[in-house]
N, C-alpha and C positions, 0 to 999 in steps of 0.2 A: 663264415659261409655267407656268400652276398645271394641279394635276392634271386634272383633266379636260380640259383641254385637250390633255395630254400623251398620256392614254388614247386621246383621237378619234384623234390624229395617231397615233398605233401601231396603233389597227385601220384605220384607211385603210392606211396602209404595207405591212400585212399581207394586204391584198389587190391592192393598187397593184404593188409590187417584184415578184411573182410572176406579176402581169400582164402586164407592162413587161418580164419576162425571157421568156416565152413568145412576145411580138411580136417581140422579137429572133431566138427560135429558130425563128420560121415566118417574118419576112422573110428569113432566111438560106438557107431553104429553095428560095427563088424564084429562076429561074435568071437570074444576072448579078445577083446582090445581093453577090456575095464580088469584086467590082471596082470601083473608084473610079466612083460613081455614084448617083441618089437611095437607093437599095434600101441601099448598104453606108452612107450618110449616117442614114436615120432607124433603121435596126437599131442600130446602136453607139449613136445618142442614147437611142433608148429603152431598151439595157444602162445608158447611164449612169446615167439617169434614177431606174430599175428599183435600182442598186446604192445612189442617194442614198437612196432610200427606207428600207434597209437601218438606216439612223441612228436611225431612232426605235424599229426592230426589238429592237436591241439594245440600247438602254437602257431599252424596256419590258421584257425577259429580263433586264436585272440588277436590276432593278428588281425582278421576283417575290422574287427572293435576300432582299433587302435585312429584311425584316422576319423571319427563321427565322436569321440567319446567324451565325455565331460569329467570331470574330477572325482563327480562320485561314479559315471561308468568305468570310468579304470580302475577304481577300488574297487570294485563288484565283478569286474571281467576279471583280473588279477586274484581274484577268491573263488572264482567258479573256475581258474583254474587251478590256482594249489590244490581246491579238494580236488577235482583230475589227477591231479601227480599224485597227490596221495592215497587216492582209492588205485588208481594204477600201480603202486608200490606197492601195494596189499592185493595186489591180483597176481602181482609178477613174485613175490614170496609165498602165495598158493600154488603156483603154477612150480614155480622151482620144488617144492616140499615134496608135493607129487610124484614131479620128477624124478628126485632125489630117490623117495620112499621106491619107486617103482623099481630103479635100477638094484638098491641094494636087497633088495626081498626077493625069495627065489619062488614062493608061493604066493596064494592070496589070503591063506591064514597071518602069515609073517605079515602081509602088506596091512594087514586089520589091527594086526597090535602094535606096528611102528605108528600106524596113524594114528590109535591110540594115547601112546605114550607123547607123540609130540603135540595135541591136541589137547591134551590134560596136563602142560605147561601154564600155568599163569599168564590169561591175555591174551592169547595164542588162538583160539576159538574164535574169539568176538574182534578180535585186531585184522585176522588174515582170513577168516571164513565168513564171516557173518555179516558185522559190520563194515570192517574197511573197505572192502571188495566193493561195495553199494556207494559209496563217494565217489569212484569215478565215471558211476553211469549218472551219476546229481550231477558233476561238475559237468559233465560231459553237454547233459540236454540241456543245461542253466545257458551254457556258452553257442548251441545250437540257436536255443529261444532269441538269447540273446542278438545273432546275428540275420533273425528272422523277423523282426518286427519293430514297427517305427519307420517314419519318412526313409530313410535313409539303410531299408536293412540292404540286406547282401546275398540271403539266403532265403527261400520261400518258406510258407508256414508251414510244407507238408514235409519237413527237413526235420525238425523238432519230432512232428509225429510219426512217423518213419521209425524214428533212433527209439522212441518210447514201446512203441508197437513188437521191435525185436525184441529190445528190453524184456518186456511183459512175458513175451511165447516163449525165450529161453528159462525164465526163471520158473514158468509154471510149469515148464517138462524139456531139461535137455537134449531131448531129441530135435526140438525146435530149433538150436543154433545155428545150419543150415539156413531157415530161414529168417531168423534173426540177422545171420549174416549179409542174406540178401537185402533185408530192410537199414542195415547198415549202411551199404555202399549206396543205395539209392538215396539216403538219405543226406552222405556226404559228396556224393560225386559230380555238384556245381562246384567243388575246392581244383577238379581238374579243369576247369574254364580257365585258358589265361588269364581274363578280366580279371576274377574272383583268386586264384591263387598267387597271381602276382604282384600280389598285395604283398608287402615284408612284414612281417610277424612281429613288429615292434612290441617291447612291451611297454608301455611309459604312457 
């Protein structure tokens, strides 16, 4: 995929993932969408959806790096992204599980002891709920900061705090994802500037 192409697909992303996370957090709003049924089916796809999007997020963000960076910045941009992929990986195997648990359970007693039983797997809790999930919002803001500050950033400061802000209001009550979402897109949506997206995503 050459640059410009890589650029379209990160300003689509950039407005798409923070879209697709907002339809999540206002179908979940609507009541009998949190039980196995349409409303808990297309909320979780369009999370999933919303978090693939994330993929070209993030290597348009290491991408701004790539041309300012010194040998120890690309070791540090290249590790504030792996944790990315890797808390993204543990978001997108919660998201699927859900999925999963949602279609196959015809109740929401069934939906409580499938979650159960796969949640009282070894690893499983703290891999894909707890812990993992929380790696891609570290890598995420690390590679925001990252592109925010120093001679040479690319990204204002209020990009970092934006992304930290939704962070914050979703975790202390999911109702807030909505505006998490919108502090999302505000906070990536200089990656839609041509200047700023038509940068190639080098990693090296």
């Amino acid at each position: 995929m050459n640059a410009t192409r890589t650029a379209r697909l990160a300003s689509y992303a950039v407005v798409g993932a923070p879209a697709l996370m907002a339809l999540y957090g206002g179908i979940r709003l609507v009541p009998g969408s949190r039980q196995p049924g349409p409303g808990w089916t297309a909320g979780h796809t369009a999370m999933f959806l919303g978090l693939l999007l994330f993929v070209p997020v993030l290597l348009a963000l290491r991408g701004l790096l790539a041309p300012r960076a010194t040998t120890a910045g690309r070791l540090a941009a290249n590790a504030a992204l792996g944790t990315a992929f890797a808390g993204l990986t543990a978001s997108l195997a919660q998201i699927g599980i859900d999925l999963y648990v949602g279609l196959v359970s015809a109740t929401k007693e069934e939906q409580s002891r499938l979650f159960g039983r796969i949640q009282d797997v070894p690893g499983v809790l703290p891999a894909v709920y707890q812990v993992g999930p929380l790696l891609f919002y570290v890598g995420l803001l690390a590679l925001l900061v990252a592109a925010s500050v120093g001679a040479g950033r690319t990204l204002r400061w209020w990009s970092p705090v934006l992304m930290l802000v939704g962070t914050l209001a979703s975790a202390a009550d999911l109702a807030f994802i909505p505006l998490a979402a919108a502090c999302y897109l505000g906070a990536l949506a200089p990656l839609t500037r041509p200047a700023t997206a038509g940068r190639h995503p080098a990693l090296v």
